[in-house]
N, C-alpha and C positions, 0 to 999 in steps of 0.2 A: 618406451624410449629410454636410452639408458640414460640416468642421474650425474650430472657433473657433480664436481669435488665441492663446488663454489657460487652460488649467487651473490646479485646484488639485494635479490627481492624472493623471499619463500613466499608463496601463500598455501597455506594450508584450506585444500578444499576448492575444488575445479566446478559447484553448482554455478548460478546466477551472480551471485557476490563475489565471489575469486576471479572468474573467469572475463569478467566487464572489469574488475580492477586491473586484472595482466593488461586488457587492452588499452584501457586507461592512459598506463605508467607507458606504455608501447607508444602512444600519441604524443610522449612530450618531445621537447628541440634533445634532450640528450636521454635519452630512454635508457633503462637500467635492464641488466641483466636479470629476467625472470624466471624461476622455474613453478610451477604452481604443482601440487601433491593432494591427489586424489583418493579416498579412499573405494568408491565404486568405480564399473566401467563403463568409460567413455566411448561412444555414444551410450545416454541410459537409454534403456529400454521404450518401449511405447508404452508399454502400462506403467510408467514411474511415478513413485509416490512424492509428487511434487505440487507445493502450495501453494498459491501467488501467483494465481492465471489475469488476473486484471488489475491492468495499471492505471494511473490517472497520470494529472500535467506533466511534475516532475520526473517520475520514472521512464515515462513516453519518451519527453524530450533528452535525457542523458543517454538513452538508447538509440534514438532516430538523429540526433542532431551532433552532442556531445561526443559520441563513440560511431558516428557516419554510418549506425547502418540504418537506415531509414528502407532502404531498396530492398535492404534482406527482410523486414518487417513488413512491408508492403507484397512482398511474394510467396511468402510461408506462414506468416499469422494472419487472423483478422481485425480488418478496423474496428472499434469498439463504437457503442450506439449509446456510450453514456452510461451514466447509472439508473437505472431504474426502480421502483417502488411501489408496493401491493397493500395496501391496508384493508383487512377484511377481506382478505382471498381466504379463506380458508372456511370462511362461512356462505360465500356466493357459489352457487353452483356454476355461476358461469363465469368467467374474471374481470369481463365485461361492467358488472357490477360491484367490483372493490372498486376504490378509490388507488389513482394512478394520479404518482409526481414521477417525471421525467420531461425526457424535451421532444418535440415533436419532430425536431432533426438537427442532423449535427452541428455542434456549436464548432466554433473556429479552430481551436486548439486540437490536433488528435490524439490519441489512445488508441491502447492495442489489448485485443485479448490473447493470454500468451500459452502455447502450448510448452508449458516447461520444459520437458526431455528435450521434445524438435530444436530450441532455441537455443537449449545448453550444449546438444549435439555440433549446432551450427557453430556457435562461441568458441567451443575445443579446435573445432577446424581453422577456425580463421586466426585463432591466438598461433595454432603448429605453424601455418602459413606466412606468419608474421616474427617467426624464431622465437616463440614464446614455447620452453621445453612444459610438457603435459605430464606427466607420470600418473598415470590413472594404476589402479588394482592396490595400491600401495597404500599401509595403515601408518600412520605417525603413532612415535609409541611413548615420544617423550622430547622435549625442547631444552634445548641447554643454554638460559639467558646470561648474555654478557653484558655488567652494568659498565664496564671500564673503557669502552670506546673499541672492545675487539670483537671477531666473529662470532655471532650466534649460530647453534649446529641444534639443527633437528635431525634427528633417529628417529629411523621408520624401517617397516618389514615391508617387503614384496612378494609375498607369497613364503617360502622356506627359506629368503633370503633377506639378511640386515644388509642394512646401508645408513649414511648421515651423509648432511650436504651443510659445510659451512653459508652465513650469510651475512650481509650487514642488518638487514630487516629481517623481519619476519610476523606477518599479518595472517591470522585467524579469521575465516572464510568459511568453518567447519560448520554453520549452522549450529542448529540443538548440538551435536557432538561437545561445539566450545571447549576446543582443546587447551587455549592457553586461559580462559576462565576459569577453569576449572581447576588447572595445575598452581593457580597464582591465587585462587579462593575468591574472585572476583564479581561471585554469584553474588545476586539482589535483589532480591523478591520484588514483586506489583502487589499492590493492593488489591488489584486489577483482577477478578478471577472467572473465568470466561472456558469453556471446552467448547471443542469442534472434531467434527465426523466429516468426512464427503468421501466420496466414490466415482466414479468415469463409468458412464455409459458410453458402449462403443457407436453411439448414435446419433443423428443431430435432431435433438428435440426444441421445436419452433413455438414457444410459447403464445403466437398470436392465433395458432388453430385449438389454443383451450378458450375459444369464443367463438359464437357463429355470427355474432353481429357485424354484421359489414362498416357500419359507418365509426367503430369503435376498432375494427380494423384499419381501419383509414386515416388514424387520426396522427398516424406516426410516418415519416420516409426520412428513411429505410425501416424494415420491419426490426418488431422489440426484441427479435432471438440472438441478436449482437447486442444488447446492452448485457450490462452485467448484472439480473432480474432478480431482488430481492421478493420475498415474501415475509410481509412483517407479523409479526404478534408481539404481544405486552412478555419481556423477555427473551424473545429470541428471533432470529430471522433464519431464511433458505435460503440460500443464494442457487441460481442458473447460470451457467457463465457458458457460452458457445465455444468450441474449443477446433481450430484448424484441421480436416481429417474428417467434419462430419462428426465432431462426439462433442459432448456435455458433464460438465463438473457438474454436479451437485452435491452441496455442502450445508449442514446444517450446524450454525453455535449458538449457544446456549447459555444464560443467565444459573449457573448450577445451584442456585436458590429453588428458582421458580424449576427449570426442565434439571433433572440431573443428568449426567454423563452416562450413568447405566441405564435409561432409558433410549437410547441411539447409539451405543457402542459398537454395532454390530451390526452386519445387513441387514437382517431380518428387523429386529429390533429398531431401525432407523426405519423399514417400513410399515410398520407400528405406528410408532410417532407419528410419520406422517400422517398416517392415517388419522389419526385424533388429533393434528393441527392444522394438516393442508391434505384434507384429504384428494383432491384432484390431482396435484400432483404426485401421492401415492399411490393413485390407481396410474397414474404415465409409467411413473419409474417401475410399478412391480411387472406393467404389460411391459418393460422393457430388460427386465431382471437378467433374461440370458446374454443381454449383451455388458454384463460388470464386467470392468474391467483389473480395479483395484479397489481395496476401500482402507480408511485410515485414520484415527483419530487422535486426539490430540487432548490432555486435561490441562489445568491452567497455564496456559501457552506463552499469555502475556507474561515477561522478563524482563529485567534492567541490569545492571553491571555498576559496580561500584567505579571503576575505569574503564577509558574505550582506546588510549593509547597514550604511550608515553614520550617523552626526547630519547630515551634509554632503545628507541627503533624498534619496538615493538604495536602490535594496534590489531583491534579488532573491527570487521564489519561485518554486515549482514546480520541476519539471526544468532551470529555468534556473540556480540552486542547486547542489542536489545528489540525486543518486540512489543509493540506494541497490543494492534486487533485490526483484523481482519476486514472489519467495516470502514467503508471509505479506500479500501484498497492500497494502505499508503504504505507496503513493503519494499516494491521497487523506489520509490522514495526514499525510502532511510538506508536504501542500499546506492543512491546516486550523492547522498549528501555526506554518508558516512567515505566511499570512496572519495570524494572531491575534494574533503579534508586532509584523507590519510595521504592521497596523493601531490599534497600541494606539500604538505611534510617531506617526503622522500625528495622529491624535488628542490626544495629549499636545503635537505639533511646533505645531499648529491652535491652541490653548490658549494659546502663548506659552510654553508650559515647554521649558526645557533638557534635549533627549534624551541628551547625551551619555553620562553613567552607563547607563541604562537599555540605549540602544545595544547597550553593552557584555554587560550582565546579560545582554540578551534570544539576544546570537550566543554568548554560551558557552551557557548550557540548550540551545539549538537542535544545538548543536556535541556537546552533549553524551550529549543525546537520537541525534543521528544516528551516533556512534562506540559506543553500547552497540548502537543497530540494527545496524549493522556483524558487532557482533563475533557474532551468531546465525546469520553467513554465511560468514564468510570462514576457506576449509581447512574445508567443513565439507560440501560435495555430494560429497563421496568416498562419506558413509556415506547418503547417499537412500535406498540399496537397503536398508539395515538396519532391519528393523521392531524390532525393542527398542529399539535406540537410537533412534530417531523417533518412538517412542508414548512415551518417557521426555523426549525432548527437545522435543517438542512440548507434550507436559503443563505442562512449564518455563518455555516460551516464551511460552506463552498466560497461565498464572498471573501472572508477571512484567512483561506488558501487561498485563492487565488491573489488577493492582492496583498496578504504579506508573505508568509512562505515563498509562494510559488514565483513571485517579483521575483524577490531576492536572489535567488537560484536564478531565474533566466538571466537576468544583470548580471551574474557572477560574481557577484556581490557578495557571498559567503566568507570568501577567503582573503578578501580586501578588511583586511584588520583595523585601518585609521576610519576606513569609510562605514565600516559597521559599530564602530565608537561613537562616528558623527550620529548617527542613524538611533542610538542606543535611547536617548530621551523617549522619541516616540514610540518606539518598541516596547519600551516600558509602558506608555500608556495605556498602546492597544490592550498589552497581555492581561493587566487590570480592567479591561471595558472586558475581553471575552472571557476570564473569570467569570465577572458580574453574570453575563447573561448565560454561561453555563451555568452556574447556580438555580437563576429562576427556572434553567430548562429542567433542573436533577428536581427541584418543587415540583413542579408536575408531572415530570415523570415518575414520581411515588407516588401517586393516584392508582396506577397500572392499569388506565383506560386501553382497552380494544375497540377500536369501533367496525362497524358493522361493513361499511362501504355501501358508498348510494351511488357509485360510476363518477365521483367528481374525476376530470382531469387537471391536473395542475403540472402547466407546461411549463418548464424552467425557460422555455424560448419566450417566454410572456411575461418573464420578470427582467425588466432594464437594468439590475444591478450587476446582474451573472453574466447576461450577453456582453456588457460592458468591459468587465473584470476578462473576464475568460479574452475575449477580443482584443483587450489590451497589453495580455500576455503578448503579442507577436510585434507589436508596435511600442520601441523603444522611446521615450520621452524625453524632455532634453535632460533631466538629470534624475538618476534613482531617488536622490532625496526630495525632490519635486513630487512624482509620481507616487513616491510611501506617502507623503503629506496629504496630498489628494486622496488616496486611499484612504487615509485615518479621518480624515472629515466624513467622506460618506461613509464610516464602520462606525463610526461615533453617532450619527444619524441614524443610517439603518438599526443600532443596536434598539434605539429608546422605540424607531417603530413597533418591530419584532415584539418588544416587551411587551407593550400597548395592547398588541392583537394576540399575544401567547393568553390570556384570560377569555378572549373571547372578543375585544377590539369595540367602536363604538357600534349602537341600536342600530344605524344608518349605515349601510356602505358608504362608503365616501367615494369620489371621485379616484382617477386612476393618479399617481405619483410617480413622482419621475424613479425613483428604488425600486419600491413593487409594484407599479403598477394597480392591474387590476386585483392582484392578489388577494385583498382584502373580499372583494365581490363573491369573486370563487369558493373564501373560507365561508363565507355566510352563506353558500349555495347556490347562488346563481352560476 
């Protein structure tokens, strides 16, 4: 497509995050002039090296609800079957016999597992269709920031040809690339130090026939090959993820204390590892070897940024940002909150109002939000292999998205500046309560227990606090501050339970509870 002289809005980078921001900005009452500059081409390929096939609450819903394509997700991706979890699969011969936490069927809220290329293919189309201009094959080679209220001009090649495009904005969407991080020195290390490998099998591999038992087949509807199937150990986990097409991600990261990065680098090499960690699934994936499709790895991936965007109309999202990890899936996440900010900025910037306050508000929440995700990771893949601690910490993890994160974002609550001030006391609190019980989780996860698996199933469907939470998601309350308040009493409760049973809980099961339930029963073995 050829390049105008002029936007209102560059984004640099047509993957996931650019291309849901064009549509975005496309959705407001006076939409801005787009052009979004690609460096690969559009459609990518089928075997594309893309990461962040499984979403959860918030990324689901700013795809399905927020950007209306709900219809195109339901026709081209698949429903997601939740998260799933394998403790001691790697020493049962049958899977039947690890220990499984998931839900025995779909909780209310949905999720999608996503075939990247398919869905960024879909995105370029519908963004051309909607006069959002595409410029795919094209490299940026250099940005020319205006601090004085005039056009910003990016220079970029098309093949043997220069070109620049004046603009008022201009937002960084390049992923890894991080064109304008980079140029502005805006890099930030993590503490956080994490590698990951995965690879596409052209295949659709059904994790419930690595079991011949029927009644342990039964115990789930819909079958486990749509959740998105961890295999844990002390340090590191697999992930399975079903992918649209009939094929299967499989990705393996790694604590590079415990596993290093050159031990799975490489195909062979990843089938190695498996071998000596999940061996079952390395006899799947090698009888399935002629059907690789790509493979890819990644060394300490987790990243931060000293800035995410400025009043001076510049801002990053996506991976160009910051990342987190891979666990709990929350990339389309910080790629729906980091948009929702930057786009409430243009809009207000469009308007003639002064973002600079707002600026401000929007990169600490964001800063804030990404430092409590943080802390659910970091010193804490020691204890993977530990199924108590995992079915206590997970129960936590999930409550504590779903009913503050993931509120707030459905309320639309984010960008409401007086009402996230009201809110700010108890927000404090919380983030002080899941500290605390992050802590005692990092304590025992420095144990670096693997357990064996004895076949427990621990159904998320059987704990009252998640079916709650997650179900409440869809049903608006009479006020967000009402509903956070509610939340914080039962995160304030359920935390000191959690604690109580994270050691091993009392001699006695006790009776079921309105939180967990029977959960206590199940830890003890019944």
């Amino acid at each position: 497509m050829k390049v105008a002289e002029h936007a209102d809005v560059v984004i640099l980078g047509g993957g996931l995050a650019g291309l849901t921001l064009a549509l975005q900005l496309r959705r407001q009452d006076s939409p801005p002039d787009i052009t979004v500059i690609e460096r690969s081409e559009i459609p990518p390929p089928a075997a594309a090296h893309k990461v962040g096939e499984s979403t959860v609450e918030i990324g689901a819903h700013y795809l399905s609800q927020e950007l209306k394509l709900e219809g195109l997700l339901e026709d081209t991706q698949l429903r997601k079957f939740g998260l799933r979890f394998f403790f001691g699969s790697g020493q049962q011969a049958d899977l039947s016999g690890a220990d499984e936490l998931g839900a025995s069927e779909l909780l209310p809220v949905p999720s999608y597992q996503l075939d990247r290329g398919l869905l960024e293919g879909d995105l370029a189309r519908i963004a051309a269709e909607q006069g959002i201009r595409v410029v795919s094959g094209s490299v940026v080679k250099s940005v020319e920031l205006a601090t004085d209220g005039k056009s910003h001009r990016v220079n970029f090649r098309n093949g043997a040809e220069a070109g620049s495009i004046r603009c008022k904005w201009v937002v960084d969407a390049a992923s890894r690339a991080a064109i304008l991080k980079r140029q502005m020195g805006l890099k930030k290390n993590s503490p956080h130090s994490i590698n990951a490998a995965w690879f596409r099998l052209d295949h659709a591999e059904d994790i419930d026939s690595w079991s011949s038992n029927q009644s342990w087949k039964k115990r789930t509807d819909p079958g486990r090959r749509l959740s998105t199937n961890h295999l844990m150990g002390s340090g590191y986990w697999v992930w399975l993820i079903p992918l649209a097409g009939d094929r299967t991600s499989v990705g393996i990261v790694a604590d590079p204390e415990r596993h290093p990065l050159e031990g799975f680098q490489d195909f062979q090499r990843c089938l190695q590892w498996l071998g000596e960690h999940q061996p079952h699934c390395a006899e799947v994936v090698a009888g399935q070897a002629g059907e690789l499709m790509d493979f890819r790895f990644l060394k300490h991936f987790s990243h931060d940024s000293v800035r995410l965007w400025s009043p001076d109309r510049w801002a990053l999202t996506g991976e160009a940002g910051v990342f987190a990890d891979p666990f709990y899936s929350p990339g389309s996440d910080f790629i729906a909150i980091s948009n929702t900010f930057i786009a409430q900025l243009i809009k207000q910037n469009q308007q003639g109002q002064n973002i600079r306050i707002e600026s401000q508000i929007f990169e600490q929440l964001y800063k804030s939000f990404y430092a409590n995700t943080m802390s659910i990771y970091q010193d804490l893949y020691a204890g993977f292999g530990d199924t108590r601690l995992m079915v206590l910490k997970t129960t936590w993890d999930y409550a504590y998205y779903w009913g503050v994160l993931a509120l707030l974002y459905y309320r639309r609550a984010i960008t409401d500046v007086w009402l996230m001030k009201e809110l700010e006391p108890v927000l404090l609190r919380l983030q002080q309560v899941n500290r605390a019980i992050q802590a005692r989780f990092r304590e025992r996860a420095m144990r670096g227990k693997e357990d064996l698996g004895s076949g427990r199933f621990f159904d998320q469907c059987q704990i009252p606090v998640l079916v709650q939470m997650n179900g409440e998601l869809l049903e608006s309350g009479p006020s967000v501050q009402k509903e956070l308040d509610r939340n914080a009493h039962r995160l304030e409760n359920l935390s000191a339970q959690l604690q109580t049973e994270l050691d091993g809980g009392t001699s006695v099961p006790g009776p079921n509870c309105e939180l967990l339930g029977d959960l206590r029963y199940r830890l003890s073995g019944g």
